[in-house]
Backbone as numpy.savetxt, mean C-alpha at the origin, in Angstrom:
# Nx Ny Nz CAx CAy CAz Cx Cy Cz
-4.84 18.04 -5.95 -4.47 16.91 -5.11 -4.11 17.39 -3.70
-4.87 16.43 -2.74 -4.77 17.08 -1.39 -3.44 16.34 -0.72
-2.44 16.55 -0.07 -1.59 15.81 0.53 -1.16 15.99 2.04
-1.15 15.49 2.52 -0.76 15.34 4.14 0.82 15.25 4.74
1.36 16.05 5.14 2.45 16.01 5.46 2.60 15.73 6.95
3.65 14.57 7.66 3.78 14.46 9.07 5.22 14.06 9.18
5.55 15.15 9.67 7.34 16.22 9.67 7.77 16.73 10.59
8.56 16.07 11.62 8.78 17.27 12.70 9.90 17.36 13.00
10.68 17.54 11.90 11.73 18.47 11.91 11.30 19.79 10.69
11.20 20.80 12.01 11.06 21.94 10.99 10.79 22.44 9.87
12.27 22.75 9.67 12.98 22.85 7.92 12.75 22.10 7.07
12.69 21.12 7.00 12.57 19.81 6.38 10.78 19.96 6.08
10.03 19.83 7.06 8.92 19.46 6.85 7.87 20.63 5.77
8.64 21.96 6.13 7.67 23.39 5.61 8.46 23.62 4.09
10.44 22.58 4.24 10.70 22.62 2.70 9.42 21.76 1.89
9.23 20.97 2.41 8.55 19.67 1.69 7.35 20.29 1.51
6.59 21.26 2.47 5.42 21.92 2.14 4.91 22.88 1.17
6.12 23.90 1.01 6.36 24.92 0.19 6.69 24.35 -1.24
7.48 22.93 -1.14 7.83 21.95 -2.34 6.51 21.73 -3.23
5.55 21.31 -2.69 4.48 20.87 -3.06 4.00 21.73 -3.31
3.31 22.98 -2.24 2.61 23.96 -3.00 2.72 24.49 -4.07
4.15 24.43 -4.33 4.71 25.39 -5.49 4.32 24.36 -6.95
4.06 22.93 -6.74 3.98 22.23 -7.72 2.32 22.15 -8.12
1.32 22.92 -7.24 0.26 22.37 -7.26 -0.74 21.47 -6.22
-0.53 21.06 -5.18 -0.46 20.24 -4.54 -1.54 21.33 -3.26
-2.03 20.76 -2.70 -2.50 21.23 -1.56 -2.30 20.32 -0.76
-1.52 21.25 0.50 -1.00 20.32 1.63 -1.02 20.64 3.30
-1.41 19.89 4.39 -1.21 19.79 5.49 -0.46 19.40 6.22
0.54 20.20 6.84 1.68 20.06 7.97 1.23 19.80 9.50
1.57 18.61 10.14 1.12 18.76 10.76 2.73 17.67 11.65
3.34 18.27 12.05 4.37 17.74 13.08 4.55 16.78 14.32
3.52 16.15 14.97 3.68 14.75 15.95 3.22 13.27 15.05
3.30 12.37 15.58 2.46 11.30 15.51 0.80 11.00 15.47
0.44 11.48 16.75 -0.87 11.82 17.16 -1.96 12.70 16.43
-1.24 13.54 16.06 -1.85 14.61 15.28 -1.94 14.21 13.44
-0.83 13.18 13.02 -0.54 12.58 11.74 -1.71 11.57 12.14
-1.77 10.90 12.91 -2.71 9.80 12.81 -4.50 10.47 12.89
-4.87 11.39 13.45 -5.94 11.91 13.79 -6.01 12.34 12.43
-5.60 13.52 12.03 -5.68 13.95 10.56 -5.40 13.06 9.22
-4.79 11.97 9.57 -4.67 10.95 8.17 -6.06 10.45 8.30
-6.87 10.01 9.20 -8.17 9.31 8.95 -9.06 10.15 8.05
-8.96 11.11 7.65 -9.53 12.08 6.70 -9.36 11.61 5.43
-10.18 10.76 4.77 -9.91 10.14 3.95 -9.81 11.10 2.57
-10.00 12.60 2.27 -9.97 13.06 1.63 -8.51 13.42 0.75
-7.70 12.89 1.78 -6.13 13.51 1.63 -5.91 12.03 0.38
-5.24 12.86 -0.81 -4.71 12.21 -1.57 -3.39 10.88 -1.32
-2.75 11.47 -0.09 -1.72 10.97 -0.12 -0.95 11.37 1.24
0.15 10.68 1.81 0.25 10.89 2.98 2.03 10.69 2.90
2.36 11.56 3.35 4.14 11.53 3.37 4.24 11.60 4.88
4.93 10.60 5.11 5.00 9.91 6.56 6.62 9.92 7.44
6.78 10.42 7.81 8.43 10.07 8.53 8.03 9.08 10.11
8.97 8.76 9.95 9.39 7.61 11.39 9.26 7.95 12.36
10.70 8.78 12.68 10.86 9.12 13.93 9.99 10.59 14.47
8.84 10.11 15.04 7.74 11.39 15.75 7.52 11.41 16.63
7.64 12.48 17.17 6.99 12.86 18.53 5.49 11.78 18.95
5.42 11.37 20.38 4.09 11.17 20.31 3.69 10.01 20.09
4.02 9.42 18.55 3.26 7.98 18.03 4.49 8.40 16.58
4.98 6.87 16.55 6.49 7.19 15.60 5.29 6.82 14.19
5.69 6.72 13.33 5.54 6.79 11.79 4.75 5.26 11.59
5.71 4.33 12.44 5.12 2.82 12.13 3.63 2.58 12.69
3.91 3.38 13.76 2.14 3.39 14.41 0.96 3.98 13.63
1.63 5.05 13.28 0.50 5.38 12.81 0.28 4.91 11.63
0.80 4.28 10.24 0.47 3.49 9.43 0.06 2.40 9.85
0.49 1.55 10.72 -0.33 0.52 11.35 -1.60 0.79 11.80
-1.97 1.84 12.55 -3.10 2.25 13.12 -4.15 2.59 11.93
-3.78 3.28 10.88 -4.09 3.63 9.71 -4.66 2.46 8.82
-4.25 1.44 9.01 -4.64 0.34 7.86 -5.90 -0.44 8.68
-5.32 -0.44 9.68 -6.56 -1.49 11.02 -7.72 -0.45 11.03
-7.64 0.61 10.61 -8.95 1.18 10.66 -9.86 1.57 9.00
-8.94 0.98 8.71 -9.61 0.67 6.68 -8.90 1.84 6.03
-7.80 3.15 6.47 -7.33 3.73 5.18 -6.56 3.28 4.65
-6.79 3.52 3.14 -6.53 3.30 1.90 -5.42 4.21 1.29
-5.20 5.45 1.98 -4.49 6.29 1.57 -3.78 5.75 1.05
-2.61 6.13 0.04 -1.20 5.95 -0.54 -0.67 6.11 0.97
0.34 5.82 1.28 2.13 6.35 2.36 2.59 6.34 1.59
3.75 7.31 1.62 5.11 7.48 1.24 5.84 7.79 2.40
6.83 6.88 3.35 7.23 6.49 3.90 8.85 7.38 4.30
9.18 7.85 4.94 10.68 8.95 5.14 11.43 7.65 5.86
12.25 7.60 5.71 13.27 6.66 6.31 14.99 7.12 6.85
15.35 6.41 7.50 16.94 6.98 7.73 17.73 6.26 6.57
18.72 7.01 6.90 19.65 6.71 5.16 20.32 5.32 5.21
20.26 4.68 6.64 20.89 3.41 6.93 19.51 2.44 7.03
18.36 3.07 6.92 17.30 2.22 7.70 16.56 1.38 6.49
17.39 0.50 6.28 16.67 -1.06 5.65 15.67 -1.73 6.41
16.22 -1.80 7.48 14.96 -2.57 8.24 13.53 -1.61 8.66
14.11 -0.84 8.61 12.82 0.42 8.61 11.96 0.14 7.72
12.41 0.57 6.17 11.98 0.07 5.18 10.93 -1.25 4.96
11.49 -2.27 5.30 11.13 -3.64 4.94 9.71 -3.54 5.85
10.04 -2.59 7.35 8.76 -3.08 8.41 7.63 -2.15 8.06
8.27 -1.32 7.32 7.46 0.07 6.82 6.22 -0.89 5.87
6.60 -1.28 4.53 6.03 -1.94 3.76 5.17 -3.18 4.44
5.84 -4.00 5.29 4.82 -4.87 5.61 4.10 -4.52 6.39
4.08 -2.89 7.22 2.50 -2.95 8.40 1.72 -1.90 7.17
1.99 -1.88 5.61 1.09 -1.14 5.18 1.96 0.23 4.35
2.96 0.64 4.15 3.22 2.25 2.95 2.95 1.38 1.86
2.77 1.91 1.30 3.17 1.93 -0.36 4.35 1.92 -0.79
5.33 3.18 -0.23 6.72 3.46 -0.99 7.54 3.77 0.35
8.76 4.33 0.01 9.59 4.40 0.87 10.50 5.20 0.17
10.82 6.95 0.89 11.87 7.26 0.37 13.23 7.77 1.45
14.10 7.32 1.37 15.46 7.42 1.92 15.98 8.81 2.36
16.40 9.80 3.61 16.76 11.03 3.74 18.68 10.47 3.67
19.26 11.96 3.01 18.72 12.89 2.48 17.95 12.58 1.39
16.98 12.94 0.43 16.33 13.19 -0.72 15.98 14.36 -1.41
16.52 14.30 -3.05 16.22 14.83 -3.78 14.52 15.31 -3.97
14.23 16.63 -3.81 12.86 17.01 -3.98 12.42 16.73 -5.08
13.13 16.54 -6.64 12.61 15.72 -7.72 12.28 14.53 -7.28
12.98 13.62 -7.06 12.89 12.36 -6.37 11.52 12.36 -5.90
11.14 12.92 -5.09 10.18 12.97 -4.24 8.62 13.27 -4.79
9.02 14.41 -5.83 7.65 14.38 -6.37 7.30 13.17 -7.35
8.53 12.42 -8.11 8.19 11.58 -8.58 7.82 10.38 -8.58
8.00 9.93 -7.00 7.63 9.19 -6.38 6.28 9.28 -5.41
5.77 10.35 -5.60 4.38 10.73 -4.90 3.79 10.57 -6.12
3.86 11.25 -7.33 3.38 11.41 -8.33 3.08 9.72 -8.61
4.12 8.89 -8.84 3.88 7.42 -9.26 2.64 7.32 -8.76
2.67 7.21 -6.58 1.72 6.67 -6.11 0.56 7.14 -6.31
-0.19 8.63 -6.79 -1.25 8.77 -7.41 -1.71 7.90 -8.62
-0.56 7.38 -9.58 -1.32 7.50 -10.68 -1.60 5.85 -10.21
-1.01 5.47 -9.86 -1.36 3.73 -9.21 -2.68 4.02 -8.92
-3.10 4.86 -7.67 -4.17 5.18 -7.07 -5.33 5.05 -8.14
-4.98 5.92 -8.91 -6.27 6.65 -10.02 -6.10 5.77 -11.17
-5.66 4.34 -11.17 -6.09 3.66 -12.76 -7.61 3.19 -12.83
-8.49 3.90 -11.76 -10.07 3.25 -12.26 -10.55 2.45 -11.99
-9.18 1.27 -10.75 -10.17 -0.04 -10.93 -11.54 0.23 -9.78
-12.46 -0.51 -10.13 -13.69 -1.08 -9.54 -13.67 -0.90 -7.72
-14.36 -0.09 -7.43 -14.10 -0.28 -5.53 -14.85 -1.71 -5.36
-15.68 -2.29 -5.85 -15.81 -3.68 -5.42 -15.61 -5.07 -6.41
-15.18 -5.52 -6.13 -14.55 -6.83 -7.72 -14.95 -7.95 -6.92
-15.85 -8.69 -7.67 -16.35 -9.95 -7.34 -15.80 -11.28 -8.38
-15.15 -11.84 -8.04 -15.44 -13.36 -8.54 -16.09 -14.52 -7.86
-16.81 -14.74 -8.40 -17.25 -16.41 -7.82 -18.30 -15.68 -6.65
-17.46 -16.73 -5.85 -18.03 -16.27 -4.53 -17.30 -15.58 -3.26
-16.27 -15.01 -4.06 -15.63 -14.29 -3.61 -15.54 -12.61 -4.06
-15.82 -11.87 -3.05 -15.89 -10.49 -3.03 -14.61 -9.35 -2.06
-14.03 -8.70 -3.14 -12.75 -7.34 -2.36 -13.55 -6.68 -2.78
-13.64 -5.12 -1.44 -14.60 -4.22 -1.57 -12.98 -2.90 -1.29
-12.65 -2.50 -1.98 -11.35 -1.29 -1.84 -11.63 -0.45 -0.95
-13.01 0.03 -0.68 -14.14 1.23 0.11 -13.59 0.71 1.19
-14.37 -0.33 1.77 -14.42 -0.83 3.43 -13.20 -1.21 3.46
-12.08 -2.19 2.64 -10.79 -2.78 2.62 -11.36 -4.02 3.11
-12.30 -4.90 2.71 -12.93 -6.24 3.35 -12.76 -7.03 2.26
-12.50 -8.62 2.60 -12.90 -9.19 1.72 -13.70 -10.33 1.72
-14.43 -11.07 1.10 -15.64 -11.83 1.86 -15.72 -12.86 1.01
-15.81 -14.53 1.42 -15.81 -15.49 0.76 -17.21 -16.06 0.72
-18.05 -15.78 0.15 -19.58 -16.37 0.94 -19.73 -15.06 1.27
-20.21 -15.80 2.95 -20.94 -14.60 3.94 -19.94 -14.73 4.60
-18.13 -15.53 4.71 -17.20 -15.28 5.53 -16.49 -14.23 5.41
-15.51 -13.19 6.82 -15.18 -11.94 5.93 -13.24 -12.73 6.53
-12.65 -12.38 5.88 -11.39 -12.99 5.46 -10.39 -11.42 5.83
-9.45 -11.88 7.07 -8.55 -10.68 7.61 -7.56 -10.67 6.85
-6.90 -9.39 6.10 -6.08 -9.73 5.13 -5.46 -8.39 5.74
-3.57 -8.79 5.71 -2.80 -7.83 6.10 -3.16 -6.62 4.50
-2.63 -5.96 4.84 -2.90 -4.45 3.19 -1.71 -5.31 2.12
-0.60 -5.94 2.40 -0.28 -6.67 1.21 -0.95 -8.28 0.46
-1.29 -8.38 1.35 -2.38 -9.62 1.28 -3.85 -9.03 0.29
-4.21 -7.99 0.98 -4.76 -7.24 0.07 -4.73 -6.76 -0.96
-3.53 -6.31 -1.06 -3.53 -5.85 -3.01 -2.88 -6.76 -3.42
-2.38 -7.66 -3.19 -1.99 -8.70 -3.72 -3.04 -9.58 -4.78
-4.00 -9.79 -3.76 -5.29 -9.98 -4.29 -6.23 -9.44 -5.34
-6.00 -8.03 -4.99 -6.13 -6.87 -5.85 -6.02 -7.24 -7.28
-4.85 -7.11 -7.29 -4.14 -7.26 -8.09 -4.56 -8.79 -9.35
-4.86 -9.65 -8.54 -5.05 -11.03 -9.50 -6.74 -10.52 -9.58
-7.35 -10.34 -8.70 -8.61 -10.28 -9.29 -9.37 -8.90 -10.81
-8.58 -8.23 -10.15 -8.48 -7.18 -11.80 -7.86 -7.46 -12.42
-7.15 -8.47 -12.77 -6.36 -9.36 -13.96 -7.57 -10.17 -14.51
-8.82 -10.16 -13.28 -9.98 -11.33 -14.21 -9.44 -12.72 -15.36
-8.99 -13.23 -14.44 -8.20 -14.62 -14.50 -7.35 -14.66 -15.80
-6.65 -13.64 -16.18 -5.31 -13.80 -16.80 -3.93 -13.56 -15.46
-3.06 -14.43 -16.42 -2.16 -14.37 -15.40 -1.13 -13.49 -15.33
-0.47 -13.28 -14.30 0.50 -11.96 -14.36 1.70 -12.41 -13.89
2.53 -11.94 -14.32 4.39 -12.54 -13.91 4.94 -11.62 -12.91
5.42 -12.23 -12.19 6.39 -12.00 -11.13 6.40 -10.73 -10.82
7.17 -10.14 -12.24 7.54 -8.41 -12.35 6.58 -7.79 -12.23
5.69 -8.25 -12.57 3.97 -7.20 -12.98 3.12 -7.13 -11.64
3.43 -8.45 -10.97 2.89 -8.30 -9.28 3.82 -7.73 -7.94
5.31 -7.70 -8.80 6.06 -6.96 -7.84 5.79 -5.36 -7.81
5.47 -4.71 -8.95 5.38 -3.23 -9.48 3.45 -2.82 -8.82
2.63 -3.70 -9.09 1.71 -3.64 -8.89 1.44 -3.29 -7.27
2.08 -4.15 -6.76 1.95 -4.51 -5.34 2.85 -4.06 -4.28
4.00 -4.32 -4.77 5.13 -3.62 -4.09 5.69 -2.25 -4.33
5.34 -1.65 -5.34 5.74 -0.37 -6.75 7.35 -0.63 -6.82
7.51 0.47 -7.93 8.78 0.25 -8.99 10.08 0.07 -7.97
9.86 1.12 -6.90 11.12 1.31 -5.79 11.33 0.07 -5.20
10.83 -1.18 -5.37 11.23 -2.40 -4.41 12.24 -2.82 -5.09
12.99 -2.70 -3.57 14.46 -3.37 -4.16 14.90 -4.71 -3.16
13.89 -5.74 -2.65 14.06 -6.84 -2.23 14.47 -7.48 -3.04
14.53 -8.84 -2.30 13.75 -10.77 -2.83 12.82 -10.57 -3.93
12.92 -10.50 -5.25 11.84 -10.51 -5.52 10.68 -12.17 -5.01
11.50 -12.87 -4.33 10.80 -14.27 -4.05 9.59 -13.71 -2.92
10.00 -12.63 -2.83 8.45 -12.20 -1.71 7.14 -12.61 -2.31
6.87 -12.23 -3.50 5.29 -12.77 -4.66 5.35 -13.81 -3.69
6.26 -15.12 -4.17 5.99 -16.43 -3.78 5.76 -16.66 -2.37
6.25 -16.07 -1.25 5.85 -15.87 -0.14 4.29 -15.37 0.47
4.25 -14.46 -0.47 2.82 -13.86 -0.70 1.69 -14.51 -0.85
2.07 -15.38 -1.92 1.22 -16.16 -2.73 0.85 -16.95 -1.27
1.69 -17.84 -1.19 1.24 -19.06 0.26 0.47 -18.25 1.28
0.65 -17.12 1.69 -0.05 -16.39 3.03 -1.70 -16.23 2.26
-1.83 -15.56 1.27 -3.14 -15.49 0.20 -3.87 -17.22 0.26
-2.97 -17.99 -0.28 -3.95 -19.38 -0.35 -4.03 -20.07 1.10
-3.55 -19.75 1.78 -3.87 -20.48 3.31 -4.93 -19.49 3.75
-5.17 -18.42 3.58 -6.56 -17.57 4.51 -7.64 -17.54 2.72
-7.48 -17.60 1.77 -8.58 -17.36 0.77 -9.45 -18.68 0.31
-8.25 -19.42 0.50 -8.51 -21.08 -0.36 -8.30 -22.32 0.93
-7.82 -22.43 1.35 -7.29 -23.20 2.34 -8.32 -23.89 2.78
-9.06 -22.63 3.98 -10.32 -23.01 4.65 -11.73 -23.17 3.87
-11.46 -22.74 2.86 -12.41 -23.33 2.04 -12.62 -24.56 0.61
-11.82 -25.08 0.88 -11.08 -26.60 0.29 -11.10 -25.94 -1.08
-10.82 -24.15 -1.45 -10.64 -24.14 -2.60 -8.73 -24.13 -3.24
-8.90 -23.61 -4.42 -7.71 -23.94 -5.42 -7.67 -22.69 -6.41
-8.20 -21.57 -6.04 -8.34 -20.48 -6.86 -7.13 -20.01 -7.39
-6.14 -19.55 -6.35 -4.88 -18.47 -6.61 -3.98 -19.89 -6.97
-3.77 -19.98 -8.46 -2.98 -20.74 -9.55 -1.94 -20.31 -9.76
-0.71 -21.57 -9.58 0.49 -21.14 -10.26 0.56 -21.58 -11.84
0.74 -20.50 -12.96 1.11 -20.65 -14.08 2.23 -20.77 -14.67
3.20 -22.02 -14.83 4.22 -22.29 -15.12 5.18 -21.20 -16.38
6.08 -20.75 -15.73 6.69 -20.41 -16.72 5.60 -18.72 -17.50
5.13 -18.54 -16.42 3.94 -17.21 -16.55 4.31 -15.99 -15.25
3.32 -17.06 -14.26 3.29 -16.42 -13.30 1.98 -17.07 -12.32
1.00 -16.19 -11.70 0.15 -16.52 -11.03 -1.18 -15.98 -11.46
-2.28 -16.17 -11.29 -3.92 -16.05 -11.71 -4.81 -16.42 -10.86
-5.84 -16.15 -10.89 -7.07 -16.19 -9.72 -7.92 -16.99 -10.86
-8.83 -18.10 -10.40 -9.73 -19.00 -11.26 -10.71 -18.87 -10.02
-11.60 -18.16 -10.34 -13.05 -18.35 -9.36 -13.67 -19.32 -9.21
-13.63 -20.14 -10.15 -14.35 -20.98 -10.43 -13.76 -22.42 -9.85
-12.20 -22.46 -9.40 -11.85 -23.95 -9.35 -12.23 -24.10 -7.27
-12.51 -25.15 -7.70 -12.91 -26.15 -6.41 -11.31 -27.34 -6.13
């Protein structure tokens, strides 16, 4: 497993390097912003451990910059030990996870480790229902011949119901899926979610797909008009 490290504090960054190597891991240190964002487009890197505050281009940029240009990578996200709001803005321009300094180096692998195995359950790089198509490769998704701008949680959100192939999934199962195990919000975000998904998937197209299932959860029906 290839991993990308962008660290520029020192100590910290060559512990986290030497951390990994020692576990197996093959990894790249690479200390600004600029240089994290140039080298993350390498789509080969398993995984990307990201800190905030960087030289250059801070942490949020370059995950932002990162998603607008279709990677898919995992983030794992470095944060300050007070930084909630870090956190929250982290997740919505696009990480995956988020872990808190100081941190435990167990901690850490087990939380990289999670985000692989999320990565690697197999699903399908392109899942079609109906007439609707998510391609994971490009990060597009296409209603018809329309292509539909979807923030990266909007995206696996979607993800997520369409590899369910219209069974439905509860709350918990789209928070873990979508958000992973470490979310410690609202869980009322789904439901927030949900409305941003049916106003750009269904909306403009007088459909009714993304279903609320009472007392379940939510499901994708390709088929409803």
């Amino acid at each position: 497993m290839k991993v990308l490290v962008v660290e520029d504090e020192r100590y910290l960054g060559e512990a986290i390097r030497d951390g990994l190597v020692a576990e197996g891991f093959e990894v790249d240190l690479v200390d600004d912003g600029t240089l994290g964002f140039e080298r993350g487009q390498d789509q080969s890197f398993d995984a990307i451990v990201l800190d905030i505050l960087l030289p250059k281009k801070n942490g949020f940029e370059v995950c932002r910059e990162l998603r607008k240009l279709g990677v898919v990578t995992p983030i794992l996200v470095l944060t300050a030990k007070d930084g909630e709001l870090d956190e929250a803005e982290a997740l919505d321009i696009g990480a995956d996870d988020f872990l808190r300094k100081p941190f435990s180096f167990v901690v850490l692998i087990a939380r990289l480790n999670a985000l692989l195995r999320r990565n690697d359950r197999g699903r399908a790089a392109v899942v079609e229902m109906g007439d609707l198509r998510l391609d994971t490769g490009s990060y597009r998704v296409h209603r018809g011949r329309e292509n539909i701008e979807l923030t990266q949680r909007e995206f696996a959100l979607l993800a997520a119901l369409m590899n369910a192939r219209g069974e439905a999934l509860s709350k918990d199962e789209l928070l873990h899926l979508v958000w992973g195990g470490a979310f410690e919000g609202d869980p009322n975000i789904v439901e927030v979610y949900i409305g941003y998904l049916r106003k750009k998937i269904d909306a403009p197209f007088n459909r009714r797909s993304v279903q609320t299932v009472r007392g379940v959860g939510y499901r994708l029906d390709a088929t409803e008009e």
